[in-house]
C-alpha positions in Angstrom: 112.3 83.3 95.6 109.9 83.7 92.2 107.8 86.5 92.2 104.2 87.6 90.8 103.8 90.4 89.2 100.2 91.5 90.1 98.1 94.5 88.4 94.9 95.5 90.0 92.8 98.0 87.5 89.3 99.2 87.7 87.8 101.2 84.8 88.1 104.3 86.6 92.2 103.9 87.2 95.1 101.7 87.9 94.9 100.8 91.3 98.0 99.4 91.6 101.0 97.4 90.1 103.8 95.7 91.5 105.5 92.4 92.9 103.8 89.9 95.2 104.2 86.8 96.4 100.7 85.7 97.2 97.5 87.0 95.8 94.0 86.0 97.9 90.9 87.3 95.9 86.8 85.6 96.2 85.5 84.1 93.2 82.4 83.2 92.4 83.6 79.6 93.0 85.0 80.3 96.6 88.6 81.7 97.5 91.6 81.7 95.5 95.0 81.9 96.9 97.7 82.4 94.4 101.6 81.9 94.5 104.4 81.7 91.4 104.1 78.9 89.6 100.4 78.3 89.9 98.4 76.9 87.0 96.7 79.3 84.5 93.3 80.7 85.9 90.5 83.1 84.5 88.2 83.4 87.6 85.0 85.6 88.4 85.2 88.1 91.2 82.6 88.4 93.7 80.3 91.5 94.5 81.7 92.6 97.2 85.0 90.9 97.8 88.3 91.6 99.6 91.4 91.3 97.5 94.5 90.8 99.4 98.0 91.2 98.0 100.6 89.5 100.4 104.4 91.0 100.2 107.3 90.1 101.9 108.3 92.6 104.3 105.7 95.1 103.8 102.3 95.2 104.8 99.4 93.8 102.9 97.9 95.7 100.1 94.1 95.5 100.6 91.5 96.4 98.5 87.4 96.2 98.1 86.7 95.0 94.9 83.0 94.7 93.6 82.5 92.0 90.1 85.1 91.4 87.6 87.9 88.4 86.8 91.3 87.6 88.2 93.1 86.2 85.6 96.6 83.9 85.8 99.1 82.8 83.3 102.9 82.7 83.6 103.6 84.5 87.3 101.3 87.3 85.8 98.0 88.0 87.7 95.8 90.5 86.8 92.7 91.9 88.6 90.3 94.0 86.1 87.2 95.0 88.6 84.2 96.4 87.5 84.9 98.9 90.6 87.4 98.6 93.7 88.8 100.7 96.0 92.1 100.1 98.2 91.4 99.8 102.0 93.7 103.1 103.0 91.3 105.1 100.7 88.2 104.4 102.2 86.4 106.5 104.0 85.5 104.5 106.8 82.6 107.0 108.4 81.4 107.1 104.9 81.4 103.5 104.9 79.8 102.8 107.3 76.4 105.1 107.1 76.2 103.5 103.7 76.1 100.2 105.2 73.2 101.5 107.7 71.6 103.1 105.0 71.9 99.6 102.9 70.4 97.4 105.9 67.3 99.3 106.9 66.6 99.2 102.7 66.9 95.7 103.3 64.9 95.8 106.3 61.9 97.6 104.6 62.0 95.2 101.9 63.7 92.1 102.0 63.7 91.4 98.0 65.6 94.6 97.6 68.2 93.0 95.3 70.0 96.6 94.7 69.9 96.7 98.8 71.7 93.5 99.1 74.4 94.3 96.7 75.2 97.8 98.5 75.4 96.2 101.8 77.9 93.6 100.3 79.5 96.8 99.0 79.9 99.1 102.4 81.0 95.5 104.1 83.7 94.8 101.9 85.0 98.5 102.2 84.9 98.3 106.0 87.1 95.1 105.6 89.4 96.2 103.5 89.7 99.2 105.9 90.6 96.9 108.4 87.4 97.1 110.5 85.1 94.6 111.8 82.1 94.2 110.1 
């Protein structure tokens, strides 16, 4: 069976690189599931998203990703985030008092647009972590 081959890179580091054979990231214009053969693509990512990298056999490689493109051409797919994080790195106790701090900024002022973009941060890095947000 065809392969991608998938690179996930933030400015920071190379997350990861390998073979896939399904890649489900949120774009600005909803979700996108990817598998060989699919058309080109260049695609906005999300604040706040959850990549998923599906591979047979092994478990899912999961990661929080936070703005950037997802771009396809030729079974290549390549992820350049403005900042992402892979769900077994996250620190989930860390994770989660930044989400509390996010919401009661939120709470305190509603039109906190920095607020709203943290929250969607700490959610997307509890997901990815595998916990219920």
């Amino acid at each position: 069976m065809a392969k991608l081959r998938v690179g996930v890179v933030s400015p920071e580091r190379e997350l990861w690189s390998g073979e896939a054979d399904m890649v489900i990231a949120k774009t600005v214009d909803g979700e996108i599931g990817i598998m060989p053969s699919h058309a080109p693509v260049l695609g906005v990512l999300v604040e706040g998203g959850v990549l998923r990298v599906k591979r047979e056999g092994q478990d899912d490689l999961v990661a929080a990703v936070h703005g950037g493109f997802i771009s396809v051409a030729d079974d290549e797919v390549s992820i350049l985030a403005e900042q992402a994080e892979l769900g077994s790195e996250v620190d989930v106790a860390a994770a989660r008092d930044a989400l509390e701090r996010a919401l009661a900024s939120v709470e305190a002022d509603s039109e906190n647009m920095e607020a709203a973009a943290e929250v969607r941060r700490a959610r997307a890095r509890l997901r990815a972590a595998g916990e219920q947000v």
